[in-house]
C-alpha positions as CSV (number, residue, x, y, z in Angstrom):
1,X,34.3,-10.8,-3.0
2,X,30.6,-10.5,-1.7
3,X,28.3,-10.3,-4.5
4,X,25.2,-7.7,-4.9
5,X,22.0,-8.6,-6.0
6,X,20.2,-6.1,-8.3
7,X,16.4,-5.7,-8.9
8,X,15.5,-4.0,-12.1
9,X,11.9,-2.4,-12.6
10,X,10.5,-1.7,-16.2
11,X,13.0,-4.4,-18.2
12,X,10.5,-3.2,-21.4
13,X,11.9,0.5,-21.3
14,X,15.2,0.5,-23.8
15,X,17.0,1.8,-20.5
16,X,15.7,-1.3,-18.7
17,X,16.6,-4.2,-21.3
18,X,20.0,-2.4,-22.0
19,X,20.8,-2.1,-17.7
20,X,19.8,-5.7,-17.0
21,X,22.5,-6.8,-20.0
22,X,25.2,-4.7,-18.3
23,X,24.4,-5.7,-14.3
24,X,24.2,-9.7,-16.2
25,X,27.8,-8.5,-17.4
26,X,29.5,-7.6,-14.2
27,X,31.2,-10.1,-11.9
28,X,29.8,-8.1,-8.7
29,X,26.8,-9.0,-9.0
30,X,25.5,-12.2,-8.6
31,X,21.9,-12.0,-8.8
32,X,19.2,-10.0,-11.7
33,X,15.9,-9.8,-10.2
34,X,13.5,-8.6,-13.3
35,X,10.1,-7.2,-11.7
36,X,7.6,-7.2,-14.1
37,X,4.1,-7.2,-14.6
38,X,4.4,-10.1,-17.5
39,X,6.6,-12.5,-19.0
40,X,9.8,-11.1,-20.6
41,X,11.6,-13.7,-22.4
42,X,14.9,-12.5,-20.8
43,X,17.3,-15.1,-20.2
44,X,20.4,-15.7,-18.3
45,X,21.6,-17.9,-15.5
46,X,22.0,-14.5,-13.3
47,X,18.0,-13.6,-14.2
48,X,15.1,-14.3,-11.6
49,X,12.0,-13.2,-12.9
50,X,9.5,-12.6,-10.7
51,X,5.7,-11.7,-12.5
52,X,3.5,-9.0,-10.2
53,X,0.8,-6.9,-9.9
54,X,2.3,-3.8,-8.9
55,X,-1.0,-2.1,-7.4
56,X,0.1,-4.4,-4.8
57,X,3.7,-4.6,-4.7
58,X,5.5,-5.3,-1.1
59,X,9.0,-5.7,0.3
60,X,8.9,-9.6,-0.1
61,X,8.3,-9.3,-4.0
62,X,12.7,-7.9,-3.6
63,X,13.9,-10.2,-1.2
64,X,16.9,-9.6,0.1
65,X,18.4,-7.3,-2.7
66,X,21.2,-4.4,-2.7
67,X,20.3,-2.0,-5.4
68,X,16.9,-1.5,-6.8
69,X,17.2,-0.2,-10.5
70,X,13.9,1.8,-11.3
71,X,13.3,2.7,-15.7
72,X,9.6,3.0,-15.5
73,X,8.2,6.6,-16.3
74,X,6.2,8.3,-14.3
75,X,3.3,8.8,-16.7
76,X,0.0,8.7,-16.0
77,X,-0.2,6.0,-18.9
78,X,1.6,4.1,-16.7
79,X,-2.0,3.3,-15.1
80,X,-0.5,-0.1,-13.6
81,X,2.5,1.8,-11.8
82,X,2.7,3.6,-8.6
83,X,6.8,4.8,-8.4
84,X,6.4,5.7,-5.0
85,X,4.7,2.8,-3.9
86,X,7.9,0.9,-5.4
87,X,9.9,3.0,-3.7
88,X,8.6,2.6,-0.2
89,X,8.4,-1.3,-1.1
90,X,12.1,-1.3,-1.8
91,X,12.5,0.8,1.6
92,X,11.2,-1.8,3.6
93,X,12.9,-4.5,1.9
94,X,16.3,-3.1,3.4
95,X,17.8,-2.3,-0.4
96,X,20.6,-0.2,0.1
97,X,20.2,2.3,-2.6
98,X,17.6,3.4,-5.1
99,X,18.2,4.5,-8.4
100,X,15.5,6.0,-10.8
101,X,15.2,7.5,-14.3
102,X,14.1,11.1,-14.6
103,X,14.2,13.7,-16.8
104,X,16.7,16.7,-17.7
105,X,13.8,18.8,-17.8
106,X,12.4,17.8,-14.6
107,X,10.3,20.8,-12.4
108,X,7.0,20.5,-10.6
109,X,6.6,23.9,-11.7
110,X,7.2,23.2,-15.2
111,X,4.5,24.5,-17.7
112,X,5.4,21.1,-20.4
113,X,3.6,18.2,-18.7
114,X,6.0,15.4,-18.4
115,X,8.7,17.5,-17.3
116,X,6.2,18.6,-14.1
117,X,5.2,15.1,-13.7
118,X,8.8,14.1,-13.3
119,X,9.4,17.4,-11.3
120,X,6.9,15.8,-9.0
121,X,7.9,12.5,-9.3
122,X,11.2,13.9,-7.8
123,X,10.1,15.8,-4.9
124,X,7.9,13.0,-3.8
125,X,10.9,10.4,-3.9
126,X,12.8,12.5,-1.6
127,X,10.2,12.6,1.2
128,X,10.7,9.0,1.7
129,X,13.6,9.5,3.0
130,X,15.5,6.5,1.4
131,X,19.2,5.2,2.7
132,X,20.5,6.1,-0.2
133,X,18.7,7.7,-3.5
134,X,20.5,8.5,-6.7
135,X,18.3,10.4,-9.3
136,X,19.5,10.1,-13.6
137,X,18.1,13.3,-15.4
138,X,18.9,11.7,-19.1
139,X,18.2,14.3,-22.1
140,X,16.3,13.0,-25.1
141,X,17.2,9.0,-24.8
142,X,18.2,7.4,-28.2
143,X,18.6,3.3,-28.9
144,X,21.3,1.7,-30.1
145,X,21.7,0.4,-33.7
146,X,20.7,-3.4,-33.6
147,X,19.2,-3.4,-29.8
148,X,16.3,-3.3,-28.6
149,X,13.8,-1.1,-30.2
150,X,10.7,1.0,-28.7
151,X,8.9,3.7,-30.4
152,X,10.7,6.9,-31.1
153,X,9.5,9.9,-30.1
154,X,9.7,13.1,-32.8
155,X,12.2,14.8,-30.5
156,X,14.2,11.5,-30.1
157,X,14.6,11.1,-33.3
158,X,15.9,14.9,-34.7
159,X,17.9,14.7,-31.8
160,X,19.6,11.5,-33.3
161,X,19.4,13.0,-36.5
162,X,20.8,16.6,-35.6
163,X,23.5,15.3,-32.8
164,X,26.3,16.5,-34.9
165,X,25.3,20.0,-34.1
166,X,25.3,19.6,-30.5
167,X,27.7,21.8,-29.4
168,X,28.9,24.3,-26.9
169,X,25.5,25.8,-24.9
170,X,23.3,23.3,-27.2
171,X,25.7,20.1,-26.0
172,X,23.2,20.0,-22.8
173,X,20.4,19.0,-25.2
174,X,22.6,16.0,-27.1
175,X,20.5,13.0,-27.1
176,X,21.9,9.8,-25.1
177,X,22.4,6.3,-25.8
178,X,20.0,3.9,-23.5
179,X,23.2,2.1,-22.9
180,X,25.3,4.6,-21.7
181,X,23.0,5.4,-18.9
182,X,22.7,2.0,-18.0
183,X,26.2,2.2,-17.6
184,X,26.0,4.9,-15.6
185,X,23.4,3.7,-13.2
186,X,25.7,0.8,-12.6
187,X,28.5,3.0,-12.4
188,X,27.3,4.9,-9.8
189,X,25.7,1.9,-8.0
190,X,29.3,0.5,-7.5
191,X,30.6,3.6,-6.2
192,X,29.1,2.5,-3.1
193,X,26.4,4.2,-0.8
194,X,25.5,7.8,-0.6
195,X,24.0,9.5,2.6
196,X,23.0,12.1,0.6
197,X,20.4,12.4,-2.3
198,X,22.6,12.5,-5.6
199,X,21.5,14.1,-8.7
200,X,23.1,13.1,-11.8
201,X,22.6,15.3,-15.0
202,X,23.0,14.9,-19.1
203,X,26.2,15.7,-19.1
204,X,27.9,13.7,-16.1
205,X,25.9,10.3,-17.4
206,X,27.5,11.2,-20.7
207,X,31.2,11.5,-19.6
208,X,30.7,8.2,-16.7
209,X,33.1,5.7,-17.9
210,X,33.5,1.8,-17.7
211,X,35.9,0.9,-14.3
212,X,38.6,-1.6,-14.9
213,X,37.9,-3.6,-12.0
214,X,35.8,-4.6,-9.7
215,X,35.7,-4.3,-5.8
């Protein structure tokens, strides 16, 4: 069996740290690449970190990788980040799919800010025409118990509180656990490559399921 060789961007994001454990955990691939713009501590044998200034990221800071794993939001906070320079790195680098984080929300049109900045974010992924794109649109995304922890939004955590209620028309709006859309995104990944730009909502990362085996 040929393995794959991953590259993760934004391994600081709980969707980042819980995605590299579960590519680590899979047999298919053989290789982790962690881009990141400082030293993360992450380690296992599968794990190449590579430290970069992404204002000037290129094709050769992937190498010769298969799926590129993007976690990073496209915030304007995010002063260090360009996603679609990323994205047309990754191009060029040959990967055969690209896989990003966006929002359930997601509309350029939007009136709430993120939700048009992701909306954007969006359209301007698809112009660059990319072998293979597959787009996540999470609802509110929650941590797991014990794992790794970043600061909770207010939504975030009445979601978490509240996710009992969740039910019929409101189930769209039931938070998410970080690692269940890693698991997706690899998921997907495996499923092999898509011609066509792929649009995964809430509900469809929610029900995504852990294969038996391998190919």
């Amino acid at each position: 069996m040929r393995t794959r060789t991953a590259a993760v961007i934004g391994s600081n994001t709980a969707t980042g740290h819980e995605l590299i454990k579960e590519l680590c955990s899979r047999s298919i691939y053989g290789e982790v690449i962690v881009l990141s713009d400082r030293k993360t501590n992450l380690i296992h044998h599968k794990i190449s970190e590579r430290i970069i200034d992404f204002r000037y990221i290129e094709a050769s800071h992937f190498g010769l990788v298969d799926d590129v794993f993007c976690c990073v939001q496209p915030d304007r906070k995010n002063h260090w980040f360009d996603p679609l320079q990323t994205a047309a790195a990754a191009k060029k680098s040959n990967a055969s799919q690209y896989l990003a984080v966006s929002s359930m929300g997601a509309d350029p049109q939007s009136v709430l800010k993120l939700n048009r900045l992701y909306g954007v974010y969006e359209k301007q992924l698809k112009t660059l025409n990319l072998p293979s794109l597959h787009i996540f649109r999470p609802s509110i995304l929650l941590t797991d118990p014990g794992e790794f922890r970043v600061k909770e939004s207010a939504a975030a955590k009445f979601i978490a509180f509240t996710g009992w209620a969740m039910m019929g028309p409101f189930k769209t709006y039931k938070g998410i656990r970080a690692s269940q859309l890693a698991l997706a995104m690899t998921e997907k990944a495996l499923n092999g490559r898509s011609p066509e730009i792929v649009i995964y909502k809430s509900g469809e990362i929610e029900n995504t399921k852990r294969r038996e085996t391998e190919t």
